[in-house]
Structures are given as C-alpha cells and as structure tokens.
VMD Tcl script that draws the C-alpha trace (Angstrom):
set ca {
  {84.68 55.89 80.83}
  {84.72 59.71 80.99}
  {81.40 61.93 81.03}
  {81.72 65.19 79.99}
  {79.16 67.83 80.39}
  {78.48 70.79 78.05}
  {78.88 74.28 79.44}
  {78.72 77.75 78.32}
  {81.10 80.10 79.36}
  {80.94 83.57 79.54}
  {84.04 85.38 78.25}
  {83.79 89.29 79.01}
  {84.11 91.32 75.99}
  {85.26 94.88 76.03}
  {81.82 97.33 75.07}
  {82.63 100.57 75.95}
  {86.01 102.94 77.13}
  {85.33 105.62 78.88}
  {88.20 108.69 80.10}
  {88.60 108.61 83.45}
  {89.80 112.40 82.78}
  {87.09 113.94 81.11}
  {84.40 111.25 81.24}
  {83.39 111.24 77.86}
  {83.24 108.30 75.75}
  {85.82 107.07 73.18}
  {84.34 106.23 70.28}
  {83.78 102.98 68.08}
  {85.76 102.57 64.81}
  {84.34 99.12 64.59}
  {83.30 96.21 66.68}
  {85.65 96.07 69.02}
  {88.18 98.82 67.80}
  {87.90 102.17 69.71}
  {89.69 105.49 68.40}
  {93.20 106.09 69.62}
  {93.41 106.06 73.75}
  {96.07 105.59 76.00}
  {95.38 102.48 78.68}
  {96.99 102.20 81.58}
  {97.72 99.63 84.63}
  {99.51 99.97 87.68}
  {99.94 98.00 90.82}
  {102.04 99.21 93.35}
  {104.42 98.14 95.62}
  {104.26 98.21 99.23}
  {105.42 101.36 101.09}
  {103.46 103.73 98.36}
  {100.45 105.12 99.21}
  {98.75 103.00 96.91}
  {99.71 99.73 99.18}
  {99.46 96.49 96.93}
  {96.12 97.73 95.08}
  {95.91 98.00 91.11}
  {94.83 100.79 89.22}
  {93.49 100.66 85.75}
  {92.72 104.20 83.74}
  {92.21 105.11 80.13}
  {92.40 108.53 78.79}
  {90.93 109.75 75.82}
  {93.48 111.90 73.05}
  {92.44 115.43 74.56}
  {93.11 114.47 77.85}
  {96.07 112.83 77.22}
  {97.56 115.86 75.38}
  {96.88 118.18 77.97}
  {98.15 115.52 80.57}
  {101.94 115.60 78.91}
  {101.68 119.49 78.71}
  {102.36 119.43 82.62}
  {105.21 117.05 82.32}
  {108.66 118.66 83.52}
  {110.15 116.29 81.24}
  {108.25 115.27 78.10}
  {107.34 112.03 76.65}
  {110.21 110.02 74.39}
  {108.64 109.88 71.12}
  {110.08 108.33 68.15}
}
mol new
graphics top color blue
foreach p $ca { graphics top sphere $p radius 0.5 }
foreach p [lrange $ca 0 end-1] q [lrange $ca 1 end] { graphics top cylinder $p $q radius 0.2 }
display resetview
C-alpha cells in the first residue's frame, strides 16, 4: 500500500525587474507582464575571464538604446 503525504511547494514567481544599467524599475503592465526589457543570460566557458560562472542582466528600453549606440556594428533588426 502506498502513503502519500501532502506538501506545499513553493514555486518562485517573478515580482519585480530591475536594470542593472540604470537601476530603475521596469514597470508592471499587469500581473506578471512587465513593459518591454531586454533579458539576458550568459555562462561562460573556461579560459574567459568569467571562468564557468553565469551571468544574468536585464536592461530597461533607455538603457538598452543607448547600449547599441556604442556598437561598432549594429544590431540585425528585421
């Protein structure tokens, strides 16, 4: 005979984004939809200076704009 026991889990739920860039926060449209932000995650590859740790960062619009102004070679945008 199996016993089962009943358990809550937990199951994290995004809340807030904030720009890594600029530090201010991006804004709710609704529960759990935030205005337009660019997420990103990296993990690098050993021999960078980064050595096998993973790097998460979210930028808000502004910063992202101003981020691709620097670029020698622009974003592909269709």
């Amino acid at each position: 005979m199996r016993v089962f026991l009943e358990r809550t889990t937990l199951t994290p739920q995004l809340s807030d984004v904030r720009c890594n860039s600029c530090g201010r926060d991006v804004e709710k449209e609704d529960p759990g939809y935030f205005e337009d932000h660019i997420s990103l995650t990296k993990t690098w590859g050993y021999h960078s200076p980064f050595d096998g740790e993973s790097h998460d960062i979210d930028l808000c619009v502004d910063c992202y704009q101003d981020w691709i102004t620097h670029f020698e070679i622009p974003p592909y945008i269709t």
